[in-house]
C-alpha positions as CSV (number, residue, x, y, z in Angstrom):
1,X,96.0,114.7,173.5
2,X,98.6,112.4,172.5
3,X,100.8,113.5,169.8
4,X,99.7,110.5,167.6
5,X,96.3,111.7,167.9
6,X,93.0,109.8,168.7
7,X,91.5,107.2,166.8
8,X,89.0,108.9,164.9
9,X,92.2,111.4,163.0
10,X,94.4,108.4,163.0
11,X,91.5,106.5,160.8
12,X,91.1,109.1,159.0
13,X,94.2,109.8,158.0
14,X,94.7,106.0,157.1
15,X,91.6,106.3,154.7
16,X,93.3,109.5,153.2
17,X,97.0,108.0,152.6
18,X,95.1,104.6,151.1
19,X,93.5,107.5,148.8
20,X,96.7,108.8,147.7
21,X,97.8,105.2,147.1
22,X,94.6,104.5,144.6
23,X,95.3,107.5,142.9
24,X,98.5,106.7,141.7
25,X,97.1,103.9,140.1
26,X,99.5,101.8,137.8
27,X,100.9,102.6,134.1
28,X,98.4,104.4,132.1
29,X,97.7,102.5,128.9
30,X,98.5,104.1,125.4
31,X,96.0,102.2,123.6
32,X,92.7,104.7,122.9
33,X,89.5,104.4,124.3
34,X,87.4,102.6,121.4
35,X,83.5,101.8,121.7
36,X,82.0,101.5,124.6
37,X,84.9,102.2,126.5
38,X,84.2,106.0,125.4
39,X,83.1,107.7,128.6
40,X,81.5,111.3,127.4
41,X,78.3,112.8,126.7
42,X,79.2,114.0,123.5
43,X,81.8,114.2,120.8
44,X,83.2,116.0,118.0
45,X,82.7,112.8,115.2
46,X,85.3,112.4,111.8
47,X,83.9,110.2,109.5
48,X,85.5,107.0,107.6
49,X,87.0,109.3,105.1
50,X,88.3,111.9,107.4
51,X,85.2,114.1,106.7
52,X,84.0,116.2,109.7
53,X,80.6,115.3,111.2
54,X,80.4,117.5,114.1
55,X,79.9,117.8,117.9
56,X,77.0,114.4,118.3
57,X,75.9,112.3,121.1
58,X,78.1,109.5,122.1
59,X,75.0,107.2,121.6
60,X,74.6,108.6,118.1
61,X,77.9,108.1,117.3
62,X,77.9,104.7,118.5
63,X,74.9,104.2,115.8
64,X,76.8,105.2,113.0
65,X,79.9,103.4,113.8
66,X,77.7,100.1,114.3
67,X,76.2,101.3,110.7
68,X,79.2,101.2,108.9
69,X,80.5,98.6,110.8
70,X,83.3,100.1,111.9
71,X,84.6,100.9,115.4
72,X,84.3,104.1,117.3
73,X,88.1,105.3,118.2
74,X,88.9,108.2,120.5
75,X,91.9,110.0,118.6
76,X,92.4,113.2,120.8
77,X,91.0,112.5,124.6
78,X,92.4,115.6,125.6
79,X,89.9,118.0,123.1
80,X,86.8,119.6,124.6
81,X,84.8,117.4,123.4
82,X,87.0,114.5,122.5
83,X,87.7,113.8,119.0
84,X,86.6,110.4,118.1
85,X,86.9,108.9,114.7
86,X,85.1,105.8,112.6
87,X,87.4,103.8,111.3
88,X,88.3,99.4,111.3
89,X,90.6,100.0,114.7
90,X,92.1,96.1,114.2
91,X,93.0,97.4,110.1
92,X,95.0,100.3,111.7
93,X,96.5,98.8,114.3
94,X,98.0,96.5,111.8
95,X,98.9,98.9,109.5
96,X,100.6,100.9,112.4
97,X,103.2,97.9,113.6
98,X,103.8,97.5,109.6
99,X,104.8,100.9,109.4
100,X,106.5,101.2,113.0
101,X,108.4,97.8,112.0
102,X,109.7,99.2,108.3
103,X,110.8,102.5,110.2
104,X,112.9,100.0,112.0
105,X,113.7,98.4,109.5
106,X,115.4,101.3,107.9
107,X,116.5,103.6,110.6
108,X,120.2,103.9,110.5
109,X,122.7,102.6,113.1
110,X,125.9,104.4,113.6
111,X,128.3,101.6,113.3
112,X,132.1,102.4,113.8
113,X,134.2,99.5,112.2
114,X,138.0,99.0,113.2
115,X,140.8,97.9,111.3
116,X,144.5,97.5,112.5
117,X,147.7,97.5,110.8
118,X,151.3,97.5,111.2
119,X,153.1,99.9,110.3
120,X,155.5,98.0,108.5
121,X,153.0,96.2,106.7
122,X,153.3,94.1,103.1
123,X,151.4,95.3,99.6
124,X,149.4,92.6,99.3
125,X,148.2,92.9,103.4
126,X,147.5,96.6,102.6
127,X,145.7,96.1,99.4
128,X,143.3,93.4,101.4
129,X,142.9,95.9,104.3
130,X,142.7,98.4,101.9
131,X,139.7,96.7,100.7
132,X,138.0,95.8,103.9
133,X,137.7,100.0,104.7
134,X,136.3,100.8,101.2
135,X,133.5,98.3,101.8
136,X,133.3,99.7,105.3
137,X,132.6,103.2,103.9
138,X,130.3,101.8,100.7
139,X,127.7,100.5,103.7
140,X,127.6,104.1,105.2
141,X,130.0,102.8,108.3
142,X,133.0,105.1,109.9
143,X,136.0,103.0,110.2
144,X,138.7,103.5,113.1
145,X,141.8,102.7,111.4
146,X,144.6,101.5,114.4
147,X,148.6,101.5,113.8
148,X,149.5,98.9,116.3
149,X,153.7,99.6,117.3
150,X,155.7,97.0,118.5
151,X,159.5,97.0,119.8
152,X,161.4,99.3,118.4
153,X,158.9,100.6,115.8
154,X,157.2,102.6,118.9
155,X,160.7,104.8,118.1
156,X,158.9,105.4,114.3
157,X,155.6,107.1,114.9
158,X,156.1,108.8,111.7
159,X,155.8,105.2,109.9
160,X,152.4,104.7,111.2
161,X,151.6,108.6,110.4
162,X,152.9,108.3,106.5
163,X,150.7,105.0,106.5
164,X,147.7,106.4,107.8
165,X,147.9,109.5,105.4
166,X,148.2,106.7,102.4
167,X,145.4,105.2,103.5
168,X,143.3,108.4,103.6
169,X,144.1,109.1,100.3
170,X,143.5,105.9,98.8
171,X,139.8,106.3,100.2
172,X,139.7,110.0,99.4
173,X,136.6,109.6,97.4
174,X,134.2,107.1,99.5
175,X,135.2,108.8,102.7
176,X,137.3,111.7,104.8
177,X,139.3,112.0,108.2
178,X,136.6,112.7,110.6
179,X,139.4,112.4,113.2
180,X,142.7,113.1,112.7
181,X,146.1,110.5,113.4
182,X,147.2,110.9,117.5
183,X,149.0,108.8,119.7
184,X,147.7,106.6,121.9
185,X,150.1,104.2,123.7
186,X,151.7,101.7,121.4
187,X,149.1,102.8,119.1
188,X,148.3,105.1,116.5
189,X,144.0,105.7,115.9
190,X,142.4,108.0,113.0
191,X,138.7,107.1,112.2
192,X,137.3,108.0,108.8
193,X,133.9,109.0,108.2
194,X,131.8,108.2,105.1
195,X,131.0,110.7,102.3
196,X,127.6,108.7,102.3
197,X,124.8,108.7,104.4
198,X,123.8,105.5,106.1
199,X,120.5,105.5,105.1
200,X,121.4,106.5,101.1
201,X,123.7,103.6,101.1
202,X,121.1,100.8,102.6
203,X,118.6,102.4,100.0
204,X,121.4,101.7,97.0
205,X,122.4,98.3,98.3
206,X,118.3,97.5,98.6
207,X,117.9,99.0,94.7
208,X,121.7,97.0,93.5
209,X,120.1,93.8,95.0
210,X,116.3,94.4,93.6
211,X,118.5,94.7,90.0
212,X,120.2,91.5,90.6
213,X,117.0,89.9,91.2
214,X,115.3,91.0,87.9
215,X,118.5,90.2,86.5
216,X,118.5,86.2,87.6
217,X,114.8,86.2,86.6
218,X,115.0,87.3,83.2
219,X,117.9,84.9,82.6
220,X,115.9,81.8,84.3
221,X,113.3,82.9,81.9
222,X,114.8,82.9,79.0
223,X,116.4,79.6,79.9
224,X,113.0,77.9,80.2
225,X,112.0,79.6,77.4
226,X,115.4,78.1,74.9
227,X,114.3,74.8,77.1
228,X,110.9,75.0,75.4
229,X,112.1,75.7,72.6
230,X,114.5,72.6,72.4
231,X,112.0,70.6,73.3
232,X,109.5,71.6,70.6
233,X,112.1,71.4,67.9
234,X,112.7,67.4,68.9
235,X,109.1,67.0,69.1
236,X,108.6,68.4,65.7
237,X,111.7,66.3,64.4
């Protein structure tokens, strides 16, 4: 026989192979099974208020969920039976993205900031820049602090060194020298880390700006109020 094999093995192998092909199916969804989409004899049931009913019939559990008017919601597939829980399935949905979105919301970013300087720089430049790294470090940020050389100053690394230092101590309580001064090229790099945790500083700067909010609205309050006031007494007058 032919090494390809005769037409009865070669169909057969074509129905096999378009078998494998089915089976491998597209992406598997991450939504659960809800309702009638619930495929199993039986399940183990956890009522609305987390309460355990026990191993029922699907059909049964079907009833109650259409009882309470709630939906049916397959929480572990993988259990023997699957767990399946009543609950409002579009209410937790909702509530989920909510909660995934504020997790987003405050998850914290590394950020690394950069701020150059000469070496030979004025008082009044340094004091600005000065400025710039402590709000840097206030907002939970590390800040990669760059000596730029130029000319002859390239022949003075130990100016950009003694300004670095300076800097490091100005800052010494908002933040430290993750990485210490080195040469690179015309430059000189250190990056200073924060004392504070990005996430503790986005909570203070939420709580500083909730303050200032009260603050405004107690004021515009007690304006209206004096406004009142005013008016009454000319009314009265």
């Amino acid at each position: 026989m032919a090494p390809g094999g005769g037409p009865h093995e070669r169909s057969g192998t074509a129905v096999r192979q378009a078998s494998v092909r089915r089976n491998r199916g597209g992406p598997i969804s991450a939504e659960p099974r809800i309702n009638d989409r619930i495929r199993v004899p039986e399940v183990r049931l956890v009522g609305p208020s987390g309460e355990q009913v026990g191993i029922v019939p699907l059909a049964k559990a079907l009833e109650l969920a259409q009882e309470y008017d709630l939906d049916l919601v397959e929480v572990a597939a993988t259990a023997r039976p699957p767990v399946c829980k009543l609950m409002d399935y579009g209410k937790f949905k909702y509530e989920s993205a909510m909660k995934a979105r504020e997790a987003r919301k405050n998850q914290a970013h590394t950020v690394i900031k950069e701020m150059k300087l000469r070496p030979k720089i004025d008082p009044h430049d340094y004091d600005t820049k000065k400025g710039h790294v402590v709000r840097f470090l206030k907002q939970g940020d590390k800040v990669k602090i760059t000596i730029m050389f130029r000319g002859r100053e390239q022949s003075r690394p130990e100016l950009g060194f003694r300004l670095l230092q300076r800097l490091a101590e100005d800052v010494q309580d908002l933040g430290f020298v993750e990485s210490n001064p080195k040469q690179d090229g015309r430059n000189m790099i250190m990056v200073l880390g924060p004392h504070k945790k990005k996430t503790e500083a986005m909570a203070e700067a939420r709580e500083a700006q909730a303050i200032r909010k009260a603050e405004r609205q107690a004021a515009e309050r007690e304006h209206q109020q004096a406004e009142r006031e005013q008016q009454q007494g000319r009314a009265s007058a």
